[in-house]
N, C-alpha and C positions, 0 to 999 in steps of 0.2 A: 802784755803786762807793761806798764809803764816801766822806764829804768830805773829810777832813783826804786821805786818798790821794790823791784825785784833786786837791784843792788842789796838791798834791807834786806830783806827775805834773805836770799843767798849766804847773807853776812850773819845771822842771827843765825841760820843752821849749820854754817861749817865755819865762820870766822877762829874758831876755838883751833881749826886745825893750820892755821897762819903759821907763821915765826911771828913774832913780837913787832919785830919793824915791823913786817909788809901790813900786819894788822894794825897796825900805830897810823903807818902812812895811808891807807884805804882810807880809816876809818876818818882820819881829818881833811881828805880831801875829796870825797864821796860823800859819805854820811853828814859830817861837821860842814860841809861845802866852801871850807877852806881854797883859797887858790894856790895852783901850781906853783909861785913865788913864794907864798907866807909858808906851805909846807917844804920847799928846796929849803928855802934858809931856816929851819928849825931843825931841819934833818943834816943840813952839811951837805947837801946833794945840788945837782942842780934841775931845772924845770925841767927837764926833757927826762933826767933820770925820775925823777918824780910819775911822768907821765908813763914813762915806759913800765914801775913796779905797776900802776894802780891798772893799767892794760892788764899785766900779765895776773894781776892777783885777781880780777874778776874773770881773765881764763880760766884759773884754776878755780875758782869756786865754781864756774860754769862747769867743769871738769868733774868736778864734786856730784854737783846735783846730775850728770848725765848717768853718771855711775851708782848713785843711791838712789836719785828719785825721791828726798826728805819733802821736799818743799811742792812738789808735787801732787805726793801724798797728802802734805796738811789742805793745801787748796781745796782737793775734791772731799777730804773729809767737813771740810769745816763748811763750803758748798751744800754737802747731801744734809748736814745736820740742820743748815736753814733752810731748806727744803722738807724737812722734816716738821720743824717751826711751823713754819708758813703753812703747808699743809692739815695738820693736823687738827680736829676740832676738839682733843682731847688735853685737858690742862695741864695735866701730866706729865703728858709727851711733850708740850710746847717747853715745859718748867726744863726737863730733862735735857733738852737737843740746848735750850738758851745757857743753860750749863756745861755742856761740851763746847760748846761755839768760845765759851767766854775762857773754860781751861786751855783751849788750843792758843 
């Protein structure tokens, strides 16, 4: 899985369990693709501390998903449901799975 994705993924299923900063500082210099410099000085830290929270904060979400499996789980569901799609010559089923795939 590419990184920035799965950085995304990762962050959309446990970012909630953050502290505020480390979610603050992830999410502008990951997600936002902010640099190392423009988030030190917005936080009062400097680039190396910057580097080291957004290290440790995708440990810990890595940490997250080893131990729940959320994001795992969506993959193969949302997977089997376009499989499901794709397969099927019933318009029903195709309507139903393009429903699951789209609430996931």
């Amino acid at each position: 899985m590419e990184r920035i994705y799965e950085d995304a993924l990762l962050f959309d299923f446990y970012g909630e369990l953050l502290t505020e900063r480390r979610k603050r500082v992830f999410e502008e210099a990951v997600m936002d693709d902010c640099s190392l410099a423009e988030v030190a000085e917005e936080e009062g830290i400097t680039r190396q501390g910057v580097h080291d929270m957004v290290k440790r904060t995708r440990e810990a979400l890595l940490a997250y998903e080893e131990k729940l499996g959320l994001v795992r789980k969506f993959l193969l569901i949302r997977e089997r449901a376009e499989a499901i799609r794709q397969r099927s010559d019933n318009e029903e089923v195709r309507r139903l799975a393009g429903e699951i795939i789209e609430e996931l």
